[in-house]
CHARMM-style PDB file with segment names, atoms N, HN, CA, C and O in Angstrom:
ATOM      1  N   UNK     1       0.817  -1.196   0.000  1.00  0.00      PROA
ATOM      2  CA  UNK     1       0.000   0.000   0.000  1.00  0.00      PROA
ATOM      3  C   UNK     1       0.865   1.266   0.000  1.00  0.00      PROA
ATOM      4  O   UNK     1       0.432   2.261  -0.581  1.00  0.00      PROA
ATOM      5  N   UNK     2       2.091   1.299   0.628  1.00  0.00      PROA
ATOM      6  HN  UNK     2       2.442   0.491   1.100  1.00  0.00      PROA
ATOM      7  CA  UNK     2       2.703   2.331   0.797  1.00  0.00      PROA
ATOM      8  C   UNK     2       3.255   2.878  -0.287  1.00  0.00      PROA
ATOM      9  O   UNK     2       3.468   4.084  -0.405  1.00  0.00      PROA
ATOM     10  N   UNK     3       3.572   1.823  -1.322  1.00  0.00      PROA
ATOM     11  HN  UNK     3       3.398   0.843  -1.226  1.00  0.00      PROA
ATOM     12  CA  UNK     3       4.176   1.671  -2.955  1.00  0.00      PROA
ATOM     13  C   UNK     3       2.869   2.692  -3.373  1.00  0.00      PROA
ATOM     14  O   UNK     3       2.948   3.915  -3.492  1.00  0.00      PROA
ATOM     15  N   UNK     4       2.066   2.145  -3.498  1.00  0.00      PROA
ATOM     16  HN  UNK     4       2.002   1.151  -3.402  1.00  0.00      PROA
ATOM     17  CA  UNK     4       1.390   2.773  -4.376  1.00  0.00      PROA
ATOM     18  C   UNK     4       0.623   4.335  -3.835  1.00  0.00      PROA
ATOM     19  O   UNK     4       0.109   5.151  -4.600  1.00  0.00      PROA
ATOM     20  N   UNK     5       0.698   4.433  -2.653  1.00  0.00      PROA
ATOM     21  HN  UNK     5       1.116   3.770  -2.032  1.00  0.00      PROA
ATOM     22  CA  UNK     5       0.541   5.952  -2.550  1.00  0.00      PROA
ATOM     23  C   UNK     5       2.272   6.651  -2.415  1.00  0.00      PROA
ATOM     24  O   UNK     5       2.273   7.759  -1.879  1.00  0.00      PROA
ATOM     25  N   UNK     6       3.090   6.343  -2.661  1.00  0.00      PROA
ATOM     26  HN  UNK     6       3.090   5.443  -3.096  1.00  0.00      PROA
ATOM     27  CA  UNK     6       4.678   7.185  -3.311  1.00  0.00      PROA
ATOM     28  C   UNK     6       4.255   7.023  -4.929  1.00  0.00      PROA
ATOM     29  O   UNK     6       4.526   7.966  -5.673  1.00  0.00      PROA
ATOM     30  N   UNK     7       3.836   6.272  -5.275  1.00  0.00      PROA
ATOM     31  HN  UNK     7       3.616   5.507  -4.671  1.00  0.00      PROA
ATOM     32  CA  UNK     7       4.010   6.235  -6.665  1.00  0.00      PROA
ATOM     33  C   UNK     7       2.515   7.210  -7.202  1.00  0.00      PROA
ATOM     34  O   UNK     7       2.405   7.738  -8.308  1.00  0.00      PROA
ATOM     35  N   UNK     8       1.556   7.247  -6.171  1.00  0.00      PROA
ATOM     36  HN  UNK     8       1.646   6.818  -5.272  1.00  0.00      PROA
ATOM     37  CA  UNK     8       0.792   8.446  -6.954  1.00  0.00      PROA
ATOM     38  C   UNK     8       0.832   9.337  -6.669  1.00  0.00      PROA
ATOM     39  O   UNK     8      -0.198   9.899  -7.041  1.00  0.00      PROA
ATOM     40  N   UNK     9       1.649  10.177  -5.993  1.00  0.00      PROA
ATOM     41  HN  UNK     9       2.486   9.721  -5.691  1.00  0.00      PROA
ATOM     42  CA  UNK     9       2.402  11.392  -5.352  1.00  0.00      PROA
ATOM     43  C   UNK     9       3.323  11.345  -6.622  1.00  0.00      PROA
ATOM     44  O   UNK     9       3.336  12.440  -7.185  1.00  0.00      PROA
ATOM     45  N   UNK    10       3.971  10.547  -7.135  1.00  0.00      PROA
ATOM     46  HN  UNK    10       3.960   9.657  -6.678  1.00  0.00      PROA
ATOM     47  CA  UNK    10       5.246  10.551  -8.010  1.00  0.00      PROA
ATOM     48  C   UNK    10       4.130  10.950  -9.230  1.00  0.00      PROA
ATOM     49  O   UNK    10       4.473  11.835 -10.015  1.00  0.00      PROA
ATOM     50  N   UNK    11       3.177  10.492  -9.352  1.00  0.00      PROA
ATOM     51  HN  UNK    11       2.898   9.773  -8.715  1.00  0.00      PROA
ATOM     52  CA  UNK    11       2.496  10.941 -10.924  1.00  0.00      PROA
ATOM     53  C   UNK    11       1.662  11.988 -11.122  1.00  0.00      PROA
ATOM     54  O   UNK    11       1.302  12.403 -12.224  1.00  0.00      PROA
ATOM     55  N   UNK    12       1.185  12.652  -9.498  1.00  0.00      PROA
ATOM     56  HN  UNK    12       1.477  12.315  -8.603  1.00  0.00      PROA
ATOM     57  CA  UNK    12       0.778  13.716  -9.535  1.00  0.00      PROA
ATOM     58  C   UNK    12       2.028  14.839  -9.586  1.00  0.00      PROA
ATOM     59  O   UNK    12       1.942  15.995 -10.000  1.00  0.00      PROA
ATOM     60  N   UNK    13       3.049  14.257  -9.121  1.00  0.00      PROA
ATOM     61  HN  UNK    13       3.118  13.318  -8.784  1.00  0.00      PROA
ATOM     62  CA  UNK    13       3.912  15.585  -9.453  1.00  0.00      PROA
ATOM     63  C   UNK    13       5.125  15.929 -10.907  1.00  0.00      PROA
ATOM     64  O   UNK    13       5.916  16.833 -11.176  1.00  0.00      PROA
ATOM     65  N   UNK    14       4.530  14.156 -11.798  1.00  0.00      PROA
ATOM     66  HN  UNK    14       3.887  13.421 -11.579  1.00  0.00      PROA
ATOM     67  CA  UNK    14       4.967  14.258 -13.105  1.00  0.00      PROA
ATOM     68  C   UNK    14       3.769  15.137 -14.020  1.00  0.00      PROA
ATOM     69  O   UNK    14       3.925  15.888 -14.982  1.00  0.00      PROA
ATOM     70  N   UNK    15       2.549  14.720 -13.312  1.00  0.00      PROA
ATOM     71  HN  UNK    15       2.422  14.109 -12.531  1.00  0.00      PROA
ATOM     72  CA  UNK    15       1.534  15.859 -14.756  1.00  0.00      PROA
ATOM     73  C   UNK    15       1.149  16.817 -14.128  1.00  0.00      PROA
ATOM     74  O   UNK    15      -0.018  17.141 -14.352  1.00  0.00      PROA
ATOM     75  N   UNK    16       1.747  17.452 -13.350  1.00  0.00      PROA
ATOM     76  HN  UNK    16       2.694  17.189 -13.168  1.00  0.00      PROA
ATOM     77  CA  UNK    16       0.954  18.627 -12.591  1.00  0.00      PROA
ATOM     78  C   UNK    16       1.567  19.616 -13.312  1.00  0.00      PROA
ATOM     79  O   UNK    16       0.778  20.519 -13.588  1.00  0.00      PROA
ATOM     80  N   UNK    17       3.008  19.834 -13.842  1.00  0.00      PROA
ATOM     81  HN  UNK    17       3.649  19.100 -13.617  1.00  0.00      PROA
ATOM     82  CA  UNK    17       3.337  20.961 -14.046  1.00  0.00      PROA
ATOM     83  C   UNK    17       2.985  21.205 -15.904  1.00  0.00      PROA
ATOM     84  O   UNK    17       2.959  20.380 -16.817  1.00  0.00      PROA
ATOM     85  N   UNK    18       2.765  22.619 -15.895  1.00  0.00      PROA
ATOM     86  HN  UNK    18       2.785  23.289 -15.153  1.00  0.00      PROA
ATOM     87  CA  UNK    18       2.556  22.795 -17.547  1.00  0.00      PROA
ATOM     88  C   UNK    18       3.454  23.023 -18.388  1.00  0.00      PROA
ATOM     89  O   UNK    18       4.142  24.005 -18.669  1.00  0.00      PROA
ATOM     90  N   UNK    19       3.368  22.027 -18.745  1.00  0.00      PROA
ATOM     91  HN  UNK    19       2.810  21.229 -18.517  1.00  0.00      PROA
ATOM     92  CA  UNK    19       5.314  22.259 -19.812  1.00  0.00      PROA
ATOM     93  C   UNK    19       4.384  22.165 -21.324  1.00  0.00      PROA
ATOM     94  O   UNK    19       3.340  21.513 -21.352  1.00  0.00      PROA
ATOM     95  N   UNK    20       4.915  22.909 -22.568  1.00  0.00      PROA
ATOM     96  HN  UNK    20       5.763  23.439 -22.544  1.00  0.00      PROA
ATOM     97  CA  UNK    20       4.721  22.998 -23.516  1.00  0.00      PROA
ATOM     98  C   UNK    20       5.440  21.959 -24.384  1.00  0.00      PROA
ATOM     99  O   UNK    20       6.658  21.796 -24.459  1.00  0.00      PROA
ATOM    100  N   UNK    21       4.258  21.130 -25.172  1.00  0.00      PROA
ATOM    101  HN  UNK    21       3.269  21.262 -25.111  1.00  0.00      PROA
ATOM    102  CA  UNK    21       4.543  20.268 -25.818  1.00  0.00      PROA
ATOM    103  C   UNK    21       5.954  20.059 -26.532  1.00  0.00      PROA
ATOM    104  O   UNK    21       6.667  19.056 -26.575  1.00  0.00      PROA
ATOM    105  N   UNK    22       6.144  21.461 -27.136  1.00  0.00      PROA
ATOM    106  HN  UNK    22       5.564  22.275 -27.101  1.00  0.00      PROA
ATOM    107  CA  UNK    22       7.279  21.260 -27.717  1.00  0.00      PROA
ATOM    108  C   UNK    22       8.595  21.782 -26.922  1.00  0.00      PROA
ATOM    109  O   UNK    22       9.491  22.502 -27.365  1.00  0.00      PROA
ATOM    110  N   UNK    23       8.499  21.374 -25.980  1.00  0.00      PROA
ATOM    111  HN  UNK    23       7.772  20.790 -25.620  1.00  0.00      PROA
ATOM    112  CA  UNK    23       9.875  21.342 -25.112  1.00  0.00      PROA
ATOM    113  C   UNK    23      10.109  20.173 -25.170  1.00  0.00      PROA
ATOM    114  O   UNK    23       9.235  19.327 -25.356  1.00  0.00      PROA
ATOM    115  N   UNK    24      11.689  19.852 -24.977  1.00  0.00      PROA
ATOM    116  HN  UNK    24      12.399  20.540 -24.827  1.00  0.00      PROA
ATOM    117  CA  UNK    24      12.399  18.331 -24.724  1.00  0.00      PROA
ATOM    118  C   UNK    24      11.752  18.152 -23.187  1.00  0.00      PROA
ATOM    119  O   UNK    24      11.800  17.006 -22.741  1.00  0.00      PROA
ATOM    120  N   UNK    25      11.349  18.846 -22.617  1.00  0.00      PROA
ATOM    121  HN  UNK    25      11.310  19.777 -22.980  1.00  0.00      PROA
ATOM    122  CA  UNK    25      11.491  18.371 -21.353  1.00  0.00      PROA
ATOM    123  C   UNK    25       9.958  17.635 -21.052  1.00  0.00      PROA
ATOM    124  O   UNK    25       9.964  16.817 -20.132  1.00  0.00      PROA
ATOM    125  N   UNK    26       8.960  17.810 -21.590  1.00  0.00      PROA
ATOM    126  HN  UNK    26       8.955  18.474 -22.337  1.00  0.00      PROA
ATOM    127  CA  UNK    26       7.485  17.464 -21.533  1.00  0.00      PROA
ATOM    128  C   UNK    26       7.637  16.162 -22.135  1.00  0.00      PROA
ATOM    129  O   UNK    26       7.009  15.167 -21.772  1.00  0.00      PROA
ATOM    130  N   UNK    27       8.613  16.201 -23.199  1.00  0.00      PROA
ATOM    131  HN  UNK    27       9.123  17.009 -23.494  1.00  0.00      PROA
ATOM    132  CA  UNK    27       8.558  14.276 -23.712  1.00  0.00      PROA
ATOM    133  C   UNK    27       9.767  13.566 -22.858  1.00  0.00      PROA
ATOM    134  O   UNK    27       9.666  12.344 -22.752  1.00  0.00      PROA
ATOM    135  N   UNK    28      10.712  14.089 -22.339  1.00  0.00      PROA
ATOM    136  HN  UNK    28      10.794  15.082 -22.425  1.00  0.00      PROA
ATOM    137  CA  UNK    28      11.300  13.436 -20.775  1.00  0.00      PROA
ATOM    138  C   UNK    28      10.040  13.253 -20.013  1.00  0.00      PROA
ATOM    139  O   UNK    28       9.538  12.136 -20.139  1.00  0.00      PROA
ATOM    140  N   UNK    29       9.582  13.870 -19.456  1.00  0.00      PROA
ATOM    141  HN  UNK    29       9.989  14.778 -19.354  1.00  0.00      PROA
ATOM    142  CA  UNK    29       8.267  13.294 -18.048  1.00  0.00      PROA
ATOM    143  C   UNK    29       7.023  12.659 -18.702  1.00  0.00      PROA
ATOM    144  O   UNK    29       6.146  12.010 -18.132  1.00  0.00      PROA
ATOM    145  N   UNK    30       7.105  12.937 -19.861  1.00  0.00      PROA
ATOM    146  HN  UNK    30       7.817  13.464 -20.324  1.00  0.00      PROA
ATOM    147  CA  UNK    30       5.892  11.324 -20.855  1.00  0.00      PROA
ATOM    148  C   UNK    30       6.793   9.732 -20.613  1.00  0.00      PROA
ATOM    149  O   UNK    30       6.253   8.640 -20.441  1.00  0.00      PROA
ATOM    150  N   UNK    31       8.355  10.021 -20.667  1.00  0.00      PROA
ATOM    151  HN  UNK    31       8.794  10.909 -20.807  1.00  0.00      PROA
ATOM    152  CA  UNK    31       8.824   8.742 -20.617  1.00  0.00      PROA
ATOM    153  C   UNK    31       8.791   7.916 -19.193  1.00  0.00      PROA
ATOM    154  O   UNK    31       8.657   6.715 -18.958  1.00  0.00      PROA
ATOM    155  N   UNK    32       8.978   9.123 -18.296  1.00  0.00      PROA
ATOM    156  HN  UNK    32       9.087  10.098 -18.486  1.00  0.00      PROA
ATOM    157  CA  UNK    32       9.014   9.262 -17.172  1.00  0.00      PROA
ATOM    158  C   UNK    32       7.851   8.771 -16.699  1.00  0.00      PROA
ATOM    159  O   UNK    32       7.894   7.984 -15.754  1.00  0.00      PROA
ATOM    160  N   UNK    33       6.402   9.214 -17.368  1.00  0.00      PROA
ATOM    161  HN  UNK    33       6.367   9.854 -18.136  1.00  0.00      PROA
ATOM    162  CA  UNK    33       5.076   8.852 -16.844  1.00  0.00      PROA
ATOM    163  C   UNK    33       5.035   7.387 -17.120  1.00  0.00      PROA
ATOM    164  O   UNK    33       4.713   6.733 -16.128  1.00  0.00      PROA
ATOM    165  N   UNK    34       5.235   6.809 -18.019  1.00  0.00      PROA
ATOM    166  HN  UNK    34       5.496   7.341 -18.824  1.00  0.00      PROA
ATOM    167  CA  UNK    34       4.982   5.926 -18.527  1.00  0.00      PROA
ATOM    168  C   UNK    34       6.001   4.742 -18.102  1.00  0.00      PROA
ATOM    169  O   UNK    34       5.741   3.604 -18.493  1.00  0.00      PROA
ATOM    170  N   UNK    35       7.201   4.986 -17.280  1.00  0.00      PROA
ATOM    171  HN  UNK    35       7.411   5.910 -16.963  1.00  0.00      PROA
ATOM    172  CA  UNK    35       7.786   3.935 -16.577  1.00  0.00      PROA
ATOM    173  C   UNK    35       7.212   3.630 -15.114  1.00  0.00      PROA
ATOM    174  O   UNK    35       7.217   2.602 -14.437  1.00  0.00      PROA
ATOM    175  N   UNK    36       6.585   5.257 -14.825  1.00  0.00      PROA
ATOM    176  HN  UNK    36       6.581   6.092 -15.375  1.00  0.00      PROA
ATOM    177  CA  UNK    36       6.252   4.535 -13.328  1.00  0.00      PROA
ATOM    178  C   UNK    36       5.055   3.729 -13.749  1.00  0.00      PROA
ATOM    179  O   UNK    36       4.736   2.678 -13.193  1.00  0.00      PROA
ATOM    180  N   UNK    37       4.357   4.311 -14.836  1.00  0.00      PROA
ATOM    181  HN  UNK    37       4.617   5.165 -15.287  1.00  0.00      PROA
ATOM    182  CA  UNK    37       3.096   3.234 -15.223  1.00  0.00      PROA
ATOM    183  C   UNK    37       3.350   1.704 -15.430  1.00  0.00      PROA
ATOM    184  O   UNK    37       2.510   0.807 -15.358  1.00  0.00      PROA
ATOM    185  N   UNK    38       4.235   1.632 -15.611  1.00  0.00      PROA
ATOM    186  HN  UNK    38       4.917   2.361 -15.670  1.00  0.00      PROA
ATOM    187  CA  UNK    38       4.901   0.394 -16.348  1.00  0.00      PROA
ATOM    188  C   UNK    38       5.186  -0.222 -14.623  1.00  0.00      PROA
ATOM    189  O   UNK    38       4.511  -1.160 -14.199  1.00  0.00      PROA
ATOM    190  N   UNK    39       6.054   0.325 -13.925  1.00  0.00      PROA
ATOM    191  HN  UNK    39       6.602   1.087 -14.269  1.00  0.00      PROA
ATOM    192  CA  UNK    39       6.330   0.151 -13.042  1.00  0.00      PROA
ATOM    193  C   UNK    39       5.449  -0.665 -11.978  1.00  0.00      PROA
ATOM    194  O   UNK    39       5.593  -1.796 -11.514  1.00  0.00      PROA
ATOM    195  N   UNK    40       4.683   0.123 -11.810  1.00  0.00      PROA
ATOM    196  HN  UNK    40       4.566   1.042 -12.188  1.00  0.00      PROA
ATOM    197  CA  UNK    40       3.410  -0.488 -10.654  1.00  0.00      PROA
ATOM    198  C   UNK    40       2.786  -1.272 -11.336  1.00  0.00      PROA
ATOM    199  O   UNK    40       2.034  -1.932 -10.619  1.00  0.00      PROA
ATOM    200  N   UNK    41       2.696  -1.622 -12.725  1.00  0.00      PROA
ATOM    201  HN  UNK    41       3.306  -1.086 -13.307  1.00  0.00      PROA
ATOM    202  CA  UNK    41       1.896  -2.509 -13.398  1.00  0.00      PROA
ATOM    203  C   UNK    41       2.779  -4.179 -13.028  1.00  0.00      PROA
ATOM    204  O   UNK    41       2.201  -5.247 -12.825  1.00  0.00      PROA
ATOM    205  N   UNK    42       4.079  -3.975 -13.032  1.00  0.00      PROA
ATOM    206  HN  UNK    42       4.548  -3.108 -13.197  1.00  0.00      PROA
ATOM    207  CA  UNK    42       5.034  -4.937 -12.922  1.00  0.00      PROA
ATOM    208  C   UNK    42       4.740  -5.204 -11.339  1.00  0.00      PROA
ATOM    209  O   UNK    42       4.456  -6.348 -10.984  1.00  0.00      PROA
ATOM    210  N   UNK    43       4.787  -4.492 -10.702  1.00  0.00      PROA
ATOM    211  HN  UNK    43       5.018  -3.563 -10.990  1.00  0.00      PROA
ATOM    212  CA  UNK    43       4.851  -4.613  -9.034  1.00  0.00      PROA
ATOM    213  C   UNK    43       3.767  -5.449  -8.123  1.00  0.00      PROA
ATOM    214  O   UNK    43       3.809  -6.277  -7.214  1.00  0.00      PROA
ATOM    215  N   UNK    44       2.419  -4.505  -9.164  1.00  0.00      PROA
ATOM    216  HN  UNK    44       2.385  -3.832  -9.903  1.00  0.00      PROA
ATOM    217  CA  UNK    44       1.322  -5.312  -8.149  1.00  0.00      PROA
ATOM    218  C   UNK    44       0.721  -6.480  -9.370  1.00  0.00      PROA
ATOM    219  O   UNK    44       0.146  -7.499  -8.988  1.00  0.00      PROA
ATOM    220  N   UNK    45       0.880  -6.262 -10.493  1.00  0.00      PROA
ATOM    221  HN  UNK    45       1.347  -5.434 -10.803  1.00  0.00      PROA
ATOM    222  CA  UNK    45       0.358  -7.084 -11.394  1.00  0.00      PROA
ATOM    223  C   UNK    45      -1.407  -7.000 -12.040  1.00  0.00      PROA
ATOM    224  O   UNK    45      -2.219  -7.750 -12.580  1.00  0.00      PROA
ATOM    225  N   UNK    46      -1.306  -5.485 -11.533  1.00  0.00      PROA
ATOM    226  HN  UNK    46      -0.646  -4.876 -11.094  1.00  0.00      PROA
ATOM    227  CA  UNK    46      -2.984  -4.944 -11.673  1.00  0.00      PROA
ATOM    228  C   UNK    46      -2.649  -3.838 -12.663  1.00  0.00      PROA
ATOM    229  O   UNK    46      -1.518  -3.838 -13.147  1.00  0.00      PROA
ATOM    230  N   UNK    47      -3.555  -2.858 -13.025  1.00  0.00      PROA
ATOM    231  HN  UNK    47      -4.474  -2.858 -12.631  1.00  0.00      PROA
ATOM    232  CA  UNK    47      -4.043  -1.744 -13.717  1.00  0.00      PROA
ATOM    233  C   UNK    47      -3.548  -0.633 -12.769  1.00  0.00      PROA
ATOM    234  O   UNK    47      -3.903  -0.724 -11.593  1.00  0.00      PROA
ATOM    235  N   UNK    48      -2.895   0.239 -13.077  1.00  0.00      PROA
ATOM    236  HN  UNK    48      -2.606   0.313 -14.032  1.00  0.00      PROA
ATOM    237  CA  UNK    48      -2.682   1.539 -11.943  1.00  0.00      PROA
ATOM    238  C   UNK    48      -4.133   2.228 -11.648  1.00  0.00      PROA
ATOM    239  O   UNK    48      -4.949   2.739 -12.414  1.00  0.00      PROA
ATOM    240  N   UNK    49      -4.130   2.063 -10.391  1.00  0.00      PROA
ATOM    241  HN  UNK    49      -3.466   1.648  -9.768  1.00  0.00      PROA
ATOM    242  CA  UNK    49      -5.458   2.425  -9.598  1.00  0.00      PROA
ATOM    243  C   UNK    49      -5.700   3.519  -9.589  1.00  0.00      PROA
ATOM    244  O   UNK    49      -6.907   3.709  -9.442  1.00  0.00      PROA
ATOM    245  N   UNK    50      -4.969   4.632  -9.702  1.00  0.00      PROA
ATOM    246  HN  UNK    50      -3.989   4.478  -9.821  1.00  0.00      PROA
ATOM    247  CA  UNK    50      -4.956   6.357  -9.889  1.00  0.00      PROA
ATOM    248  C   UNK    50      -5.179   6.641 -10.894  1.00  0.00      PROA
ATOM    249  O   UNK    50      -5.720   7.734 -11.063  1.00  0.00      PROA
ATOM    250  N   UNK    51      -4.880   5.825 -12.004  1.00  0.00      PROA
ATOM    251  HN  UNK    51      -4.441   4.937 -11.866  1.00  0.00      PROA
ATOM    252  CA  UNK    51      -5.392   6.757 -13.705  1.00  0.00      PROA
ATOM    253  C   UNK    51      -6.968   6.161 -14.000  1.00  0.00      PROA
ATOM    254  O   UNK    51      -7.538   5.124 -14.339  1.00  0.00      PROA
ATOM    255  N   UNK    52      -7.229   7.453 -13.655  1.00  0.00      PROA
ATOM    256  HN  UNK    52      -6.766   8.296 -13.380  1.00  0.00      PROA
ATOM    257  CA  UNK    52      -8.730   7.375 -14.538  1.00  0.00      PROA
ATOM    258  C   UNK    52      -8.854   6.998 -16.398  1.00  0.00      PROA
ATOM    259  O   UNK    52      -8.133   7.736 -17.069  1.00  0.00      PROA
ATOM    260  N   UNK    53      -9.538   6.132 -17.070  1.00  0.00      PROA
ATOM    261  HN  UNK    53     -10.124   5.532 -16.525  1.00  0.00      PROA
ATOM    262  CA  UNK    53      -9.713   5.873 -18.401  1.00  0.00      PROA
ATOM    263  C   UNK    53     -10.897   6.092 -18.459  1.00  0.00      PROA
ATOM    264  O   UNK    53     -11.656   5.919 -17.505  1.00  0.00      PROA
ATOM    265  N   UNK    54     -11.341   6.624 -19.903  1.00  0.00      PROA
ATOM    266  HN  UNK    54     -10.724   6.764 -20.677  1.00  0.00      PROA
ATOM    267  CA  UNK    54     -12.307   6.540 -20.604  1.00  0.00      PROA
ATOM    268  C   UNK    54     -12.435   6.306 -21.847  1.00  0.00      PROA
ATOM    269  O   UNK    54     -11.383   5.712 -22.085  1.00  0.00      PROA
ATOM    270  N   UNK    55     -12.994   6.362 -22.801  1.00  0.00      PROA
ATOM    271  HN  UNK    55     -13.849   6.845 -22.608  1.00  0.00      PROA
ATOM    272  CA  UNK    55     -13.076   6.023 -24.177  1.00  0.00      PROA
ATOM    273  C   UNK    55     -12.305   6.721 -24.492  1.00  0.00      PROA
ATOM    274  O   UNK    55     -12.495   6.472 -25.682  1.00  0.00      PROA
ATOM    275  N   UNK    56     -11.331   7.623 -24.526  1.00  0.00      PROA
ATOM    276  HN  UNK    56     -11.176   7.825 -23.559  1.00  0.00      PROA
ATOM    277  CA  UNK    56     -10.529   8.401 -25.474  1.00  0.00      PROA
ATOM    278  C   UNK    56      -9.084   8.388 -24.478  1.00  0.00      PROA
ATOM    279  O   UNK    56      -8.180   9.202 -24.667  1.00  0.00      PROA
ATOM    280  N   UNK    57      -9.039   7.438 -23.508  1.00  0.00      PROA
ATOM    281  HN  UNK    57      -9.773   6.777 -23.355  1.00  0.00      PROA
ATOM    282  CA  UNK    57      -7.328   7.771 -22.779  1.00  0.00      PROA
ATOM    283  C   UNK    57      -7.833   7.915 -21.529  1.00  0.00      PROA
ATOM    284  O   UNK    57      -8.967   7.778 -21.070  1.00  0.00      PROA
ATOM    285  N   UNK    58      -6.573   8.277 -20.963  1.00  0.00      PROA
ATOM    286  HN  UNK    58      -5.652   8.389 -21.336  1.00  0.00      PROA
ATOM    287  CA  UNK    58      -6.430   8.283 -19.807  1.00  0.00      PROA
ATOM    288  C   UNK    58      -6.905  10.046 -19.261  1.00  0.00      PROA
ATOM    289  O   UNK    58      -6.824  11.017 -20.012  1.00  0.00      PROA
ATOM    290  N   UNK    59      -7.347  10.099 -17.933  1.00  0.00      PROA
ATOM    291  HN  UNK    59      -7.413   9.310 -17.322  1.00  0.00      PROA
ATOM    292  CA  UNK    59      -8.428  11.401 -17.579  1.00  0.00      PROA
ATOM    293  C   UNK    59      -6.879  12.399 -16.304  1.00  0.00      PROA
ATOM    294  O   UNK    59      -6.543  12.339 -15.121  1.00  0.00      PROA
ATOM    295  N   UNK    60      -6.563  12.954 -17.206  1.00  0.00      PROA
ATOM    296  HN  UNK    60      -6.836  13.002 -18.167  1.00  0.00      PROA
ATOM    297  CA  UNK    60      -5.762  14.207 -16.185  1.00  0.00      PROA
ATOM    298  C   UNK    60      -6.177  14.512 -14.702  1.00  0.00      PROA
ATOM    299  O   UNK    60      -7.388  14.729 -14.662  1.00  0.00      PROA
ATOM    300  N   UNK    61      -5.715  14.581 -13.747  1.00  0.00      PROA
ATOM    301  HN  UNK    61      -4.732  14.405 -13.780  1.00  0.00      PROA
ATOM    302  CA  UNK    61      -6.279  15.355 -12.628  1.00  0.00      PROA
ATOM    303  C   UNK    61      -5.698  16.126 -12.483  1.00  0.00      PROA
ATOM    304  OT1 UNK    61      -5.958  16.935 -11.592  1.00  0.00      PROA
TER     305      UNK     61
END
């Protein structure tokens, strides 16, 4: 349990900030998003419990 509330602290503070698409640095913290996603997917062997989906992706908070 403790994993996964560091790791959604870690993804609220990868999409919180507004970086403009076309900076290098916004597709660093997409790679970034997408390992811790990867990450906890490997760990608990479930769906990451913090990202909201809907028909078109995943839902920002």
């Amino acid at each position: 349990m403790k994993f996964l509330v560091a790791a959604e602290a870690l993804h609220l503070s990868i999409i919180k900030p507004f970086i403009s698409p076309h900076c290098d640095d916004y597709w660093a913290t997409c790679v970034l998003h997408e390992m811790l996603l990867k990450a906890v997917r490997d760990v608990t062997g479930k769906e990451v419990p913090f990202i909201q989906r809907n028909t078109t992706g995943p839902v920002r908070q």
